[in-house]
C-alpha positions as CSV (number, residue, x, y, z in Angstrom):
1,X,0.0,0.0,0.0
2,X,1.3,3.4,-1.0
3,X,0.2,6.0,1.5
4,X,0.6,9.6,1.5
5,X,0.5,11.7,4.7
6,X,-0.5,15.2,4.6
7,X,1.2,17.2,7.5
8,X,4.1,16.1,9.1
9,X,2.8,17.0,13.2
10,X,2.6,14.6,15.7
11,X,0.0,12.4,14.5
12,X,1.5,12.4,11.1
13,X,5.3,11.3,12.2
14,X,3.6,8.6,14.8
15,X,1.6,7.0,12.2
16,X,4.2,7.1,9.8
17,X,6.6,4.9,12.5
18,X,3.5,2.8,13.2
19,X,2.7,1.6,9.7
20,X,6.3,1.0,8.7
21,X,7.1,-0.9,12.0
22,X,3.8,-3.0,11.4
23,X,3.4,-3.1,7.2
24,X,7.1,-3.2,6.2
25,X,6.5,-3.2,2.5
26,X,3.9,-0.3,3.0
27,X,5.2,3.0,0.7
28,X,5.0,6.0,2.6
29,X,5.7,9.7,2.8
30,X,4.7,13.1,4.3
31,X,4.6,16.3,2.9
32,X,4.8,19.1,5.8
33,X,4.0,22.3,4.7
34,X,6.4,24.2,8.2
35,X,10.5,24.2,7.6
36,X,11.9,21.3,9.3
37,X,13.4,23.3,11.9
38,X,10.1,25.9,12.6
39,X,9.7,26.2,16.1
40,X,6.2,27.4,16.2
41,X,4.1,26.9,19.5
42,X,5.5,26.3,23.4
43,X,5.0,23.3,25.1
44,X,2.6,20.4,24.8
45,X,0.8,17.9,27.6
46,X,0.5,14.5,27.5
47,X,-1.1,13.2,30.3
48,X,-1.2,10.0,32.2
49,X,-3.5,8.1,30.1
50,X,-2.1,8.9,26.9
51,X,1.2,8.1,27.9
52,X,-0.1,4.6,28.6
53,X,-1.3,4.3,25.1
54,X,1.5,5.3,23.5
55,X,4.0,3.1,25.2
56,X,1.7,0.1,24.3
57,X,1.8,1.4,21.0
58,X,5.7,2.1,21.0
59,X,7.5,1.7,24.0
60,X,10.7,2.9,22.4
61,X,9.4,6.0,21.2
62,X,7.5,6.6,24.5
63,X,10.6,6.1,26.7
64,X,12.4,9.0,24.2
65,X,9.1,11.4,25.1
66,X,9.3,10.8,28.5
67,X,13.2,11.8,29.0
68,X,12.1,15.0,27.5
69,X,8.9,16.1,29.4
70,X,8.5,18.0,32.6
71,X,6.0,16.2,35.1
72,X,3.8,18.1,38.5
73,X,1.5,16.3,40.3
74,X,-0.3,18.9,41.5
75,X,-2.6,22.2,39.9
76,X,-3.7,25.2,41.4
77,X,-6.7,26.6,40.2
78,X,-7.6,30.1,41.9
79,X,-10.9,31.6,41.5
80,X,-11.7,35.2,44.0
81,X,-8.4,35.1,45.1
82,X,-8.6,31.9,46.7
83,X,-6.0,29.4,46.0
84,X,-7.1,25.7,46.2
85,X,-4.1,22.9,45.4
86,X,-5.4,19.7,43.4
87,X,-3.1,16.7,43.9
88,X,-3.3,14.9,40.5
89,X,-3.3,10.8,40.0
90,X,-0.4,8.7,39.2
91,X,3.0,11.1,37.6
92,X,0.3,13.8,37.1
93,X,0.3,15.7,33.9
94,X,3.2,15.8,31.6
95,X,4.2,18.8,29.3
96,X,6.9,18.4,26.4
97,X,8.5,21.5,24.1
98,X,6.6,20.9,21.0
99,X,10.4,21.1,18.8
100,X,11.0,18.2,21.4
101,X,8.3,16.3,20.8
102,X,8.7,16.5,17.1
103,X,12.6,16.4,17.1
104,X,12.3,12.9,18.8
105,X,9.2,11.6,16.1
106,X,11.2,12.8,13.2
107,X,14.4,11.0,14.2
108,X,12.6,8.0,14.4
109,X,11.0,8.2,11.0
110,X,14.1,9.2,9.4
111,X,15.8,6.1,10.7
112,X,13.0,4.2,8.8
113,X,14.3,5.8,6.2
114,X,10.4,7.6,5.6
115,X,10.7,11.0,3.1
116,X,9.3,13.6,4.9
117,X,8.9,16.7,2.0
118,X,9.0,19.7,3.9
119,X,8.5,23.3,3.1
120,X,6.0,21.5,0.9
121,X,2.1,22.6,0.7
122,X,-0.3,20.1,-1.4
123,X,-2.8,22.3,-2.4
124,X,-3.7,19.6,-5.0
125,X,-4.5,16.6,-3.4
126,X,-5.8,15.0,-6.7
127,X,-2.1,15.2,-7.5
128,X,-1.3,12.8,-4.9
129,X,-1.1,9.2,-6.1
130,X,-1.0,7.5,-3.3
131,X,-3.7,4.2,-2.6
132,X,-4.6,6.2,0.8
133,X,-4.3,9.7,1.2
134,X,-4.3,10.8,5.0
135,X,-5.3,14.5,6.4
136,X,-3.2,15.2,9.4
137,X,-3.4,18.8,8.9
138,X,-4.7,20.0,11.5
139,X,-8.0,22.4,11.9
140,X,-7.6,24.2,8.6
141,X,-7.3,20.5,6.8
142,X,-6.7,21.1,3.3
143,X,-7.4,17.4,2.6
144,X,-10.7,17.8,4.4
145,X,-11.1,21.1,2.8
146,X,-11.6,20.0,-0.7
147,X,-14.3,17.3,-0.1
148,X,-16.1,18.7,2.4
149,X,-19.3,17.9,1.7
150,X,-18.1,14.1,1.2
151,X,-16.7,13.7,4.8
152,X,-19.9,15.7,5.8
153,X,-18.1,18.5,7.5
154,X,-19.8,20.8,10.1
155,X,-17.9,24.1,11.6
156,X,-18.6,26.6,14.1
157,X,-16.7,29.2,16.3
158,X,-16.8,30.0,20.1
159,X,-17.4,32.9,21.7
160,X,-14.3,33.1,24.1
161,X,-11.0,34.4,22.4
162,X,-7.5,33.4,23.4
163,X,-4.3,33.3,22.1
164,X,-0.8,31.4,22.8
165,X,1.9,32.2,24.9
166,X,5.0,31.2,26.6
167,X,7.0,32.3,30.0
168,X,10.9,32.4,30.1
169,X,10.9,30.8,33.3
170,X,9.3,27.4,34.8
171,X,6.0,28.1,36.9
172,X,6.2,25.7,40.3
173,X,2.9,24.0,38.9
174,X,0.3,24.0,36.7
175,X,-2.7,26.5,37.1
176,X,-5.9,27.9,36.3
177,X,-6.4,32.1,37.5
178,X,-9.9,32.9,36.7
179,X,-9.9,36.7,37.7
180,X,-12.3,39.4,37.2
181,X,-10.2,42.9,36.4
182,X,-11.5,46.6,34.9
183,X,-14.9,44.8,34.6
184,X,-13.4,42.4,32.7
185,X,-13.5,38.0,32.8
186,X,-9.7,36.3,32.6
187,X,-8.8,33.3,32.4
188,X,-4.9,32.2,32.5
189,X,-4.1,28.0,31.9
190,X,-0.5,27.9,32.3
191,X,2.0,25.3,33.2
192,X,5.9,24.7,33.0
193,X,7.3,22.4,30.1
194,X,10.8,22.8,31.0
195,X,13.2,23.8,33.5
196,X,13.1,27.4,32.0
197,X,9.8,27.7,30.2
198,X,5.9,27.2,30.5
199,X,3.1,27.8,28.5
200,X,0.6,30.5,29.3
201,X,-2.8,30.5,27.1
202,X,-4.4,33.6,27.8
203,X,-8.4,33.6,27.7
204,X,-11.3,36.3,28.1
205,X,-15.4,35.6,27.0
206,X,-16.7,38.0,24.2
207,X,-18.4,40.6,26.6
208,X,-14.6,41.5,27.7
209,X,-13.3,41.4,24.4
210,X,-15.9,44.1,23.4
211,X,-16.4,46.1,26.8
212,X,-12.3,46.5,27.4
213,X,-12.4,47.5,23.3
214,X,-9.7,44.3,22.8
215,X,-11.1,44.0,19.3
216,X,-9.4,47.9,18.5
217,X,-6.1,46.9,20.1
218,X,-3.0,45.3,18.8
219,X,-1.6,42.2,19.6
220,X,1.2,43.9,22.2
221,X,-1.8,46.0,23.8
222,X,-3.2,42.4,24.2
223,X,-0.3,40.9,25.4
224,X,0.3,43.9,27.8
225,X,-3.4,44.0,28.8
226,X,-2.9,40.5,30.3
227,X,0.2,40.7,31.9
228,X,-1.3,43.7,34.1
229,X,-4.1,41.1,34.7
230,X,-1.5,38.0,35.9
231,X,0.8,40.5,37.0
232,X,1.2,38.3,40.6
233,X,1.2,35.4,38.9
234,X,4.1,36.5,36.1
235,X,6.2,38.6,39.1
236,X,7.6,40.6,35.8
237,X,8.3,38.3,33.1
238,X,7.3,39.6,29.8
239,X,5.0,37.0,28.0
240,X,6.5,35.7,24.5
241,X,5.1,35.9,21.2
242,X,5.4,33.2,18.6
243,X,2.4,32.9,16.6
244,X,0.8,34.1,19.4
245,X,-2.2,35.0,17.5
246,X,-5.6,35.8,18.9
247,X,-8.7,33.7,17.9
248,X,-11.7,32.0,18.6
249,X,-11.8,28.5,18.7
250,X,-12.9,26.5,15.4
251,X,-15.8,23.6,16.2
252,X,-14.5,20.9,13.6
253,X,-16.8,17.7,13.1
254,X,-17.1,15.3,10.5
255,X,-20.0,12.8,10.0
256,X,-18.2,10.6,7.8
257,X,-14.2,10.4,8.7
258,X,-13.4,8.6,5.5
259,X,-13.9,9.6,1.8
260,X,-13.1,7.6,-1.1
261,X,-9.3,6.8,-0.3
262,X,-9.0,10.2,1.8
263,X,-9.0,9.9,5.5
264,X,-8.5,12.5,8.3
265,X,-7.4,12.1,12.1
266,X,-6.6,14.7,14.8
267,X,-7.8,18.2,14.6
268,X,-8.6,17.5,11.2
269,X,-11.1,15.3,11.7
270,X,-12.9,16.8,15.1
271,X,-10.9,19.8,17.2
272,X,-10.4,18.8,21.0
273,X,-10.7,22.4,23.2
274,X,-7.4,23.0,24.7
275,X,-9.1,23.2,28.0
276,X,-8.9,19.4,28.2
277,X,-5.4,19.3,27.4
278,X,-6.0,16.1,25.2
279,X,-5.6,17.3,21.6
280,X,-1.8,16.1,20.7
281,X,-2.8,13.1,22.3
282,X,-6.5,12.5,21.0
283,X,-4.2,12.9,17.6
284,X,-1.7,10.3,18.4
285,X,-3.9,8.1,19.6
286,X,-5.9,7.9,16.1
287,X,-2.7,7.5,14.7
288,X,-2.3,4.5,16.6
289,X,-6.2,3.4,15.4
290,X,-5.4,3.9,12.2
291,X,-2.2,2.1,12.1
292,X,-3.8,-1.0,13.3
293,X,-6.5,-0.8,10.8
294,X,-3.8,-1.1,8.5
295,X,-2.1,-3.8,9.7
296,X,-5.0,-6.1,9.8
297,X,-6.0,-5.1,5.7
298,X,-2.7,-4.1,4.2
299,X,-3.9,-4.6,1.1
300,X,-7.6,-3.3,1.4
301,X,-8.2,0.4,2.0
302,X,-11.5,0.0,2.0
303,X,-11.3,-2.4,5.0
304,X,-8.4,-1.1,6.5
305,X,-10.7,2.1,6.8
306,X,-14.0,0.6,8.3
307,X,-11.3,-1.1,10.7
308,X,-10.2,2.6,12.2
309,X,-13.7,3.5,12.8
310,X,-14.6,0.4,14.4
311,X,-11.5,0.3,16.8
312,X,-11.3,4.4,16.8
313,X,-14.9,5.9,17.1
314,X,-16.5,5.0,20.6
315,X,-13.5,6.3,22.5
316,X,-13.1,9.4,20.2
317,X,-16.8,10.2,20.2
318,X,-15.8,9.8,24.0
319,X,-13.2,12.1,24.5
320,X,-15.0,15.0,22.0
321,X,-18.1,14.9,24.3
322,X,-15.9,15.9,26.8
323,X,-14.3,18.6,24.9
324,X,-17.5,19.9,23.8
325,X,-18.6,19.6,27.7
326,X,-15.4,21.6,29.0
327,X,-15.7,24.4,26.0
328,X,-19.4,24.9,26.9
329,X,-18.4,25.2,30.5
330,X,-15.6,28.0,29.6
331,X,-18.2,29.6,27.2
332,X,-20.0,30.5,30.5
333,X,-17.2,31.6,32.9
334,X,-18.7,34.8,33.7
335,X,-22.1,33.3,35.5
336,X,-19.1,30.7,37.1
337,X,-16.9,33.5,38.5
338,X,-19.9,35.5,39.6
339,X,-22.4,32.7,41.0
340,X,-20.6,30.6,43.5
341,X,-17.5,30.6,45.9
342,X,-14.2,28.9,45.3
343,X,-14.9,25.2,46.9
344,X,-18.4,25.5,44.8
345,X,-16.5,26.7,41.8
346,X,-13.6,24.0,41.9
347,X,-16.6,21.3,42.5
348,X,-18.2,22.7,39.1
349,X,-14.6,23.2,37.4
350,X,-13.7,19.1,38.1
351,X,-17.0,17.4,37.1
352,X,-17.4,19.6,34.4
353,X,-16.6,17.5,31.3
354,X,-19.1,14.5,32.7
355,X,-16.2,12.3,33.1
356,X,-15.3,13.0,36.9
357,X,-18.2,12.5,38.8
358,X,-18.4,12.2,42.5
359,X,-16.9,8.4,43.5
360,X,-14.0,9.2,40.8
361,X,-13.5,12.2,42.6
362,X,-13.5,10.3,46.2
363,X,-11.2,8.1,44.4
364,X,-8.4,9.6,42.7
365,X,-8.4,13.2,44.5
366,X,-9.0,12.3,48.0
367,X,-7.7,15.2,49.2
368,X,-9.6,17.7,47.6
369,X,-12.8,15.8,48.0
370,X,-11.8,15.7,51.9
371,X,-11.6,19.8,51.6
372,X,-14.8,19.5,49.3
373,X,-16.2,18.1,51.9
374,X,-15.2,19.9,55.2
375,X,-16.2,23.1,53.0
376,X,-19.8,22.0,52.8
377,X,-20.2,21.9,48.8
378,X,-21.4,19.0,46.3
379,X,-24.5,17.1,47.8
380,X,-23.5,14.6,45.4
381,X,-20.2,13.6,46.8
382,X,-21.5,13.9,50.4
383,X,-24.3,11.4,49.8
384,X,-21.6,8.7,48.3
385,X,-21.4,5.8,51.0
């Protein structure tokens, strides 16, 4: 099978490795539209779970992520001033540089001796000859793009804007500041991915954007606007630009996730909110779907493709619930922030997505739930036996 990958991210360099490690005689190659040495974005999480999957999936490559990443087990999340700590199960969450990240997947597919075509947009994907042509390209999919109304593609923006930034110095933990300031509704998610750097995304709902005129302002007014705002939190480090542009997030969904010989994972296929901290590793882990799907028809797209959805979809479908569940929750941070206090808030920030409910949270944050508790909050979790 000759297959032709379309962005040359994570997802793309993992599923290359996978299929040649699997399907030896399988033709591949990816065409990456960045420079090979672009160092766009900051740092990226890879949590607990999705570490697991990936060292089933590749110990090797795993072991090489892990020497790389910065690990905390706990978050602070701070809402009216009020610091609460949240010790975090097993290592905790995990942050890598995204150069990192790539640096180590690119090594590895260049030792399979895998073309990667950089510097090189397909804006003709009719060109592309390959028996299976794969979108890894991310939100603005160009292999989506172009047979839209064959993968059944639906799109819609959020309210909230945000942007990307990054720290010169390692924060002691992760955190969430949710902060009213000028009559305005903040949100910083930050968190260290090195010794000397963390990312900072930087948040506000639409009635700030317009009230505090953030819509007339330019990007360093921005930047400057929310460095006032976290200016405890940042003790005087300048935040850092790079790409650090601001936007609202895009709603990707797909009924169909194959077309013809065309077939998208990742962001291409359905966005994850950053809020959950999952999208990287939502993306790798299709990869890994996709991969086996392969494996088991190496000579059948068609079946190779019905494979991925079968083995891919109910835990996907899983894991985008919750992302709609946690954007939904940060499209409506204003009537948080104003209606309840911090134990009350934390208690609606955790079982927000569905997927923490009150015995997981007796479970695997005993502490907090102890504080939860002795603060009087969540019926739910008081009536567990």
């Amino acid at each position: 099978m000759k297959i032709d990958i379309v962005g040359g991210g994570p997802a793309g360099l993992f599923l290359a490795i996978l299929v040649a490690r699997k399907v030896p005689d399988a033709q591949l190659r990816i065409y990456e539209q960045n420079p090979r040495e672009a160092t766009f974005g900051f740092g990226v999480v890879l949590a607990d779970a999705g570490l697991a999957k990936l060292n089933d999936a590749a110990p090797d490559v795993c072991a090489d992520l892990v020497a790389e990443m910065t690990f905390s087990a706990r978050q602070t999340i701070v809402s009216s001033k009020t610091p609460i700590t949240v010790q975090r199960p097993g290592q905790g969450g995990g942050a890598i540089p995204r150069i990192a990240l790539l640096s180590v997947l690119q090594r590895y597919v260049e030792d399979l001796g895998i073309e990667i075509e950089y510097c090189s947009r397909v804006d003709d994907i009719d060109a592309l000859d390959g028996d299976l042509i794969v979108g890894a390209d991310g939100v603005n999919s160009r292999v989506r793009s172009v047979a839209e109304e064959s993968f059944g593609t639906s799109r819609y923006s959020l309210a909230n804007h945000f942007a990307w930034y990054g720290v010169g110095r390692a924060f002691e933990c992760p955190a969430l500041i949710f902060r009213k300031h000028a009559g305005g509704y903040f949100v910083a998610h930050y968190y260290p991915y090195s010794d000397s750097m963390s990312t900072f995304v930087a948040e506000c709902d639409h009635r700030t954007w317009i009230d505090l005129g953030m819509q007339a302002m330019t990007d360093d007014a921005r930047k400057k606007l929310f460095e006032e705002v976290f200016a405890n939190e940042l003790s005087g480090d300048p935040l850092i630009s790079n790409n650090s542009n601001w936007r609202q997030f895009p709603v990707i969904r797909n009924a169909n996730w194959h077309a013809g010989n065309r077939v998208l994972i990742g962001d291409a296929l359905a966005s994850a909110h950053f809020s959950i901290g999952s999208g990287t590793r939502i993306a790798m882990e299709d990869a890994i779907a996709l991969a086996e799907g392969i494996a088991l028809h190496p000579d059948n797209v068609t079946a190779a493709l019905a494979s991925y959805v079968d083995l891919r979809e109910p835990r996907k479908r899983s894991l985008i619930e919750a992302s709609k569940a946690s954007f939904e929750w940060y499209e409506r941070i204003r009537e948080w922030m104003d209606g309840y206090c911090p134990h009350e808030f934390i208690y609606q920030f955790m079982t927000r997505t569905g997927r923490v409910d009150g015995l997981r949270l007796r479970d695997q944050y005993p502490e907090l739930f102890k504080e939860l508790e002795n603060a009087g909050v969540a019926v739910e979790v008081e009536r567990l036996p």
